[in-house]
C-alpha positions as CSV (number, residue, x, y, z in Angstrom):
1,X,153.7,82.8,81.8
2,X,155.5,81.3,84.6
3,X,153.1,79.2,87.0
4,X,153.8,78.6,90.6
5,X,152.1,75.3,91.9
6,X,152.3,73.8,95.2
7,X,154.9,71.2,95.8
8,X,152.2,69.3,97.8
9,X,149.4,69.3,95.4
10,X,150.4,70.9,92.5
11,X,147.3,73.6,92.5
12,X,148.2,76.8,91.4
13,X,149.8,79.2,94.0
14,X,148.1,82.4,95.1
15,X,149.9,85.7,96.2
16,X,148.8,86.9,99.7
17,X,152.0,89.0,100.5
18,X,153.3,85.8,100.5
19,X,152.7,82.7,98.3
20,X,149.6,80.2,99.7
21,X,148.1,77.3,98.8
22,X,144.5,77.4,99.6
23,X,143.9,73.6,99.4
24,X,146.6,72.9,101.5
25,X,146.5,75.8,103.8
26,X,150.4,76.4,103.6
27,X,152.4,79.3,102.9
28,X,155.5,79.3,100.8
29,X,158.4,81.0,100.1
30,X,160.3,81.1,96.4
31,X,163.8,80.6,97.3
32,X,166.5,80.4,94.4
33,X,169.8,78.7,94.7
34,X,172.8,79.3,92.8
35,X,173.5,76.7,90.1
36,X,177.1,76.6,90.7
37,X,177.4,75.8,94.1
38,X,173.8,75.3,95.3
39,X,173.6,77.8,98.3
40,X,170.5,79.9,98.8
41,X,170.8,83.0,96.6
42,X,170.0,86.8,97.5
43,X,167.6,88.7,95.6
44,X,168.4,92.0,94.3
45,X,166.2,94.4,92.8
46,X,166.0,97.7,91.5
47,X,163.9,99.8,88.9
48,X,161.4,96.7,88.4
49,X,164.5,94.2,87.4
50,X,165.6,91.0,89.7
51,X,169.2,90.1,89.8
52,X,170.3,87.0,91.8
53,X,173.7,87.5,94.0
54,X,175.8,84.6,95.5
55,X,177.4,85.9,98.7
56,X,179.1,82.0,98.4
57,X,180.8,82.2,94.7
58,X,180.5,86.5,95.2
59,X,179.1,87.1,91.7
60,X,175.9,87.5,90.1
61,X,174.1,85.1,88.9
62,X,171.9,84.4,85.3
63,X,167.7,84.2,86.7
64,X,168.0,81.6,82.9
65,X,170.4,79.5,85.4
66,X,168.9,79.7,88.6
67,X,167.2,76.5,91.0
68,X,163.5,77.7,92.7
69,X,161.7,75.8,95.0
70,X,159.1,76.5,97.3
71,X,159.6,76.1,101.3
72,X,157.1,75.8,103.5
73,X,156.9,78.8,105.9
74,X,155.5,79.0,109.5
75,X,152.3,81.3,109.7
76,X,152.5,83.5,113.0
């Protein structure tokens, strides 16, 4: 099972539309960047797959071979 825990705290993550940390009140954002060239990737899906594109390198890349991290995103 893949576990998504704050890069703060390290609590688990929880999924409000968006991911949140409810100790430290922040939202996130899963962002993956390409292992190759380490620009933010674009995330592709279809039929209940994810593919990972790099407009940078202008290939696909392997999810096995991507970077995540979480950023911190500003709540409106």
């Amino acid at each position: 099972m893949n576990e998504n825990h704050c890069p703060e705290c390290q609590q688990e993550l929880e999924w409000q539309g968006h991911y949140h940390c409810s100790q430290c009140d922040e939202g996130y954002k899963k962002v993956g960047f390409c292992p190759d060239c380490d620009t933010a990737l674009e995330k592709l899906q279809a039929c209940g797959a994810a593919s990972y594109f790099c407009n940078s390198c202008n290939e696909l890349k392997s999810k096995s071979r991507v970077r995540f991290e979480f950023q911190k995103i500003s709540e409106q």
